[in-house]
C-alpha positions in Angstrom: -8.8 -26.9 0.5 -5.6 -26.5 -1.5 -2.7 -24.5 -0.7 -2.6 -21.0 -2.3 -6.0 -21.9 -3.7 -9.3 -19.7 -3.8 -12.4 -22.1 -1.8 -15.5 -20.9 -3.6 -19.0 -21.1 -1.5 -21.7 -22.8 -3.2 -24.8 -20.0 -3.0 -22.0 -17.6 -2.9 -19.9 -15.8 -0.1 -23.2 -15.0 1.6 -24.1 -18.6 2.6 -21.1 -18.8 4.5 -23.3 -16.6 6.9 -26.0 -18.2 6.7 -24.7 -21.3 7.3 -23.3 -19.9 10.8 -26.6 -18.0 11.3 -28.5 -21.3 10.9 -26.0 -23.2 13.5 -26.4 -20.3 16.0 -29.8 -20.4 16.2 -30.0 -24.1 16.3 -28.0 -23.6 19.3 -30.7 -20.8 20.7 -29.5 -17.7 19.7 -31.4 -15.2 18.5 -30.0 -12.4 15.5 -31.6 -9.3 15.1 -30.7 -7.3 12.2 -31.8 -3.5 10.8 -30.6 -3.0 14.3 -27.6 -0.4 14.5 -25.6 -0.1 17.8 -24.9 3.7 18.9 -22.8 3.0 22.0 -21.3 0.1 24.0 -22.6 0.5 27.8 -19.8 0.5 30.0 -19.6 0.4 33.8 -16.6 0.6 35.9 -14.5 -0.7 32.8 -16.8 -3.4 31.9 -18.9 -3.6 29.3 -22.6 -4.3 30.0 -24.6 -4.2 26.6 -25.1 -1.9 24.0 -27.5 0.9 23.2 -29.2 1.1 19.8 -30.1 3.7 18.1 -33.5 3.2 18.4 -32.7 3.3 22.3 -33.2 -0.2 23.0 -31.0 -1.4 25.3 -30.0 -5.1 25.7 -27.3 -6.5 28.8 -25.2 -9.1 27.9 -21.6 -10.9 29.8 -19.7 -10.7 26.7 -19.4 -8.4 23.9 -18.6 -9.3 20.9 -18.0 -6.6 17.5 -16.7 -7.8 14.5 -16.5 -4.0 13.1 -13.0 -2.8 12.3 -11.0 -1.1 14.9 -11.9 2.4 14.2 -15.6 1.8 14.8 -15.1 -0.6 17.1 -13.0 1.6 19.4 -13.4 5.1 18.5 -17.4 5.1 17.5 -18.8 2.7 20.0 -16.9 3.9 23.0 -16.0 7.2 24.9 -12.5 7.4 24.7 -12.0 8.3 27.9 -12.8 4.8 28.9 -9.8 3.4 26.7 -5.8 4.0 27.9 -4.8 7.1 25.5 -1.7 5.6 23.9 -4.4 2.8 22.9 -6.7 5.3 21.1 -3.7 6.7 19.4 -2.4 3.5 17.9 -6.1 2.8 16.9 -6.5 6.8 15.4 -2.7 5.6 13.3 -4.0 2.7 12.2 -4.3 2.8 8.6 -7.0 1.7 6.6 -7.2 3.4 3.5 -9.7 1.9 0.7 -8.7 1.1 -2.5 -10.5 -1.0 -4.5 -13.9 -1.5 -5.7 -15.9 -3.9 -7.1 -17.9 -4.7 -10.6 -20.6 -7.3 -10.7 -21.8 -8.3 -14.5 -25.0 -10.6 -15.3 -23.9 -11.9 -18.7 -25.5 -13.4 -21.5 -23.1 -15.8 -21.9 -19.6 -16.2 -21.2 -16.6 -14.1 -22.0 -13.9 -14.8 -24.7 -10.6 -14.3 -24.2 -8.5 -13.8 -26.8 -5.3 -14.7 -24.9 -7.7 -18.6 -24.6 -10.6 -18.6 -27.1 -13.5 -20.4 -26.3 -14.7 -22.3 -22.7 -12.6 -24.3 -21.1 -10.7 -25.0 -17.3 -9.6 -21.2 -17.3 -12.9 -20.1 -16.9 -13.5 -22.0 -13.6 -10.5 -20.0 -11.7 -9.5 -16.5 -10.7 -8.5 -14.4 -14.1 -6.1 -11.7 -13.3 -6.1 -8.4 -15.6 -1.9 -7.5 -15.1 -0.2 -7.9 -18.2 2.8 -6.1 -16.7 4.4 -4.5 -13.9 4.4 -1.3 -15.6 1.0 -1.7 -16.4 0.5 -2.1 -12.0 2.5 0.9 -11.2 0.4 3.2 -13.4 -2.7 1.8 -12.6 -1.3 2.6 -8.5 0.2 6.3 -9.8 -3.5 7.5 -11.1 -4.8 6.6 -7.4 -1.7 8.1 -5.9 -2.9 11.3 -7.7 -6.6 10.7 -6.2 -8.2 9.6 -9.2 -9.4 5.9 -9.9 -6.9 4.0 -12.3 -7.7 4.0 -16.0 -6.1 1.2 -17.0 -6.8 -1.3 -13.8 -5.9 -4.1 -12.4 -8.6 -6.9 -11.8 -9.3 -10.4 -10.2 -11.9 -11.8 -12.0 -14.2 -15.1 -10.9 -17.3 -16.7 -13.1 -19.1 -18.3 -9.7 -21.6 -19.4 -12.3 -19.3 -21.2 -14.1 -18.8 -23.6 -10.8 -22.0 -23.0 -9.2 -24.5 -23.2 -11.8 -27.4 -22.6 -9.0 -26.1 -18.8 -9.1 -27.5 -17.5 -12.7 -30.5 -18.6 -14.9 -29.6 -21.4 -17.5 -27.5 -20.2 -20.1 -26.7 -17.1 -17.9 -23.6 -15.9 -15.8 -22.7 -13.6 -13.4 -19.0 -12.1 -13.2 -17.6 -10.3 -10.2 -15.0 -8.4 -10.8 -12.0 -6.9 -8.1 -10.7 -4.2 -8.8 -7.4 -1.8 -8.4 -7.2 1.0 -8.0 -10.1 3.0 -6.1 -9.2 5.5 -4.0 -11.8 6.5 -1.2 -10.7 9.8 -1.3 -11.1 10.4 -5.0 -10.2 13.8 -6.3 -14.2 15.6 -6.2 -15.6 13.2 -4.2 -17.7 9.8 -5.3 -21.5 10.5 -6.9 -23.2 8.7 -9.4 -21.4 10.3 -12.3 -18.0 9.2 -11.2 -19.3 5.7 -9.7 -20.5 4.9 -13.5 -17.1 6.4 -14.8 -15.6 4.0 -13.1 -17.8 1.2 -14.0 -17.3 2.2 -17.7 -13.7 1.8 -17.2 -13.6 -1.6 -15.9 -15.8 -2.7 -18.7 -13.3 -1.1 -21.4 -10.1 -2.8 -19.8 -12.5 -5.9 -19.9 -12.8 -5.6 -23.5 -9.6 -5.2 -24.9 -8.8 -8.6 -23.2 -12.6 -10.5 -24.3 -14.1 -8.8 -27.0 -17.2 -9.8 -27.0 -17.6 -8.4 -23.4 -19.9 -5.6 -24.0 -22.3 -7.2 -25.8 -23.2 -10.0 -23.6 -23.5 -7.4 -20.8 -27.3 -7.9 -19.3 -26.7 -5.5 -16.3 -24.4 -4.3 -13.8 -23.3 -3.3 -10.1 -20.7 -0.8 -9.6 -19.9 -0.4 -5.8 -17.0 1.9 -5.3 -14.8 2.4 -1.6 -17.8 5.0 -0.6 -20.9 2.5 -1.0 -18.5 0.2 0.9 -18.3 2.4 3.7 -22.4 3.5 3.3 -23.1 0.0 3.0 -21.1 -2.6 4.8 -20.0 0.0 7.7 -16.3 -0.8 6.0 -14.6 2.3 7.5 -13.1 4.1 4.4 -14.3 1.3 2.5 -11.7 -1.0 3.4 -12.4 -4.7 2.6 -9.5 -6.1 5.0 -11.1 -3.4 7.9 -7.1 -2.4 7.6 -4.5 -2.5 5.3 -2.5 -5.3 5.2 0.8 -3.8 5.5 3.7 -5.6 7.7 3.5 -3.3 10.4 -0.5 -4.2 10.8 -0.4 -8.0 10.5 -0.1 -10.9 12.9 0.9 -9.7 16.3 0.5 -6.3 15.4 -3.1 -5.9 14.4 -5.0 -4.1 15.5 -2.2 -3.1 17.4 0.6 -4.3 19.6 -0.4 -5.9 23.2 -3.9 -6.0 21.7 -3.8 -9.0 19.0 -5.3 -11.7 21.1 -8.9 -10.4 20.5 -9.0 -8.9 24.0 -9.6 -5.2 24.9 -8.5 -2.9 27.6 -12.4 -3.3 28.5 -13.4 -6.1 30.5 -15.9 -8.8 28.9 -15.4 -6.8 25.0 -14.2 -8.6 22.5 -13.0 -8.3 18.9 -13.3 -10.1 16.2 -12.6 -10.1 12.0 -10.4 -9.0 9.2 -9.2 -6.1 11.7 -7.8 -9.0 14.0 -5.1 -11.0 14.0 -3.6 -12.5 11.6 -5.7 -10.2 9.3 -7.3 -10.6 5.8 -10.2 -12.8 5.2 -14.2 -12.6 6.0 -16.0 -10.9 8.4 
C-alpha cells in the first residue's frame, strides 16, 4: 500500500472476510453464523465457552470476541466476575455514533462541476468540505441532536476501480457521512432515516448536478440500523471514538490494551483494541 492512502478490496470490504473465512476453514475451522452468544461461561475466572441464545452451549480454551468493549464486557459477562474499577473505565468509555452511511446504484457516473467529465478523480476518495465553517455547522446541528443539513461526506465509486461490482455501464457510490447523531432529537424511524437520505442526496447535488437523475436506488443506514444490524453499540463504526484519551495504550482502557482480559483464556480483538480504528 501507499502511505496515507485508501487500499480498496476487489469484491468489496466484504471479501476481506471471506478471504480469512476461506483460510480458516482450509485450516479446519468451522464458522457458524445466525448464531448469537447470550453469555460467556465462566468458571473460577476462566472462561469455558459460551452460551447461545438458542441454549447451545459449546467449550472452547480460548475465547476470542471481536465486539466492542461494551458488549464484550458488560453484555457477555456478569460483572461481578470483572475488578469494578475495570467495569467502570469500560461504562466511561465513550463511543458515541455519528455518522451514517448512503449507498447509490447509479446510472452512470456523477459530474462534478468543480472537474467535469471522467477522469483520475473519480478513482479516489471525494470529500464534501468546502470549508471549515461549512464542518463546524454541519457538527453544531448534531451538537443540537439533529443530523447535519449541510454534511460532510467521503465519497468512493468502488465501481469505478472494480468494475466486477455493478452491471456494465452501471455504478454504485457509497457515501460517509457527517454528522449523525445516534441520539437524534425524536428518535430514528423510517421518516427521519429517509430525511436524512434526502439530505445527503441534495448536498450531492449542488456539487454534481446531474446526481439525482442517474439515481437507480438507494440504501440509507443511519447510527441506529448500525447498532440493529452490525451489533455496533450506539452505532459506532470504530467500536469507540477515536479520541486521544481512547487510542493506543489506552484503548479499551489502560492496563488492558494488549488484548488480554482480567478473565483467564478471553481475549479481545478489533477496532475497540489497540491501536484503534480500522476493520472488524
Amino acid at each position: 500500500g501507499a502511505f496515507r492512502a485508501w487500499g480498496f478490496q476487489k469484491g468489496g470490504t466484504g471479501e476481506i472476510s471471506m478471504a480469512i473465512a476461506r483460510s480458516a476453514k482450509h485450516f479446519g475451522a468451522e464458522i457458524i453464523t445466525e448464531a448469537p452468544v447470550k453469555k460467556v461461561i465462566i468458571k473460577n475466572g476462566e472462561a469455558t465457552g459460551v452460551a447461545l441464545e438458542n441454549g447451545d452451549e459449546y467449550q472452547a480454551d480460548i475465547l476470542i470476541s471481536g465486539l466492542d468493549p461494551k458488549l464484550t464486557f458488560l453484555k457477555l459477562i456478569d460483572k461481578e466476575e470483572l475488578p469494578s474499577d475495570f467495569v467502570q473505565s469500560i461504562k466511561n468509555f465513550r463511543i458515541r455514533g455519528s455518522s451514517g452511511k448512503v449507498n447509490l446504484a447509479l446510472d452512470g457516473l456523477p459530474n462534478f462541476t468543480s472537474l467535469p467529465g471522467d477522469g483520475p478523480h473519480l478513482r479516489g476518495a471525494i470529500s464534501i468540505s468546502p470549508s471549515y465553517n461549512y464542518l463546524e455547522r454541519a457538527y453544531d446541528d448534531a451538537k443540537y441532536g439533529n443530523f447535519s443539513q449541510e454534511p460532510y461526506i467521503d465519497i468512493i465509486l468502488p465501481s469505478v476501480l472494480d468494475p466486477t461490482m455493478a452491471p456494465p455501464g452501471k455504478h454504485v457510490m457509497s457515501c460517509f457521512v457527517q454528522y449523525a447523531p445516534y441520539d437524534i432529537k425524536g428518535g430514528w424511524d423510517d421518516a427521519r432515516r429517509d430525511a436524512f437520505g434526502d439530505t445527503v442526496i441534495n448536498t450531492l447535488a449542488r456539487f454534481a448536478p446531474n446526481i439525482k437523475d442517474i439515481i437507480l436506488n438507494r440504501q440509507v443506514i443511519t447510527p441506529h440500523d448500525l447498532e440493529k444490524t452490525f451489533g455496533l453499540t450506539e452505532g459506532n463504526i470504530f467500536q469507540g471514538e477515536l479520541s486521544l484519551q481512547q487510542l493506543f495504550s489506552f484503548r479499551p482502557t489502560v492496563k488492558w490494551a494488549d488484548y488480554t482480559t482480567p478473565i483467564r483464556n478471553y481475549y479481545q480483538c478489533g477496532s475497540g483494541t489497540h491501536p484503534g480504528g480500522g476493520i472488524t
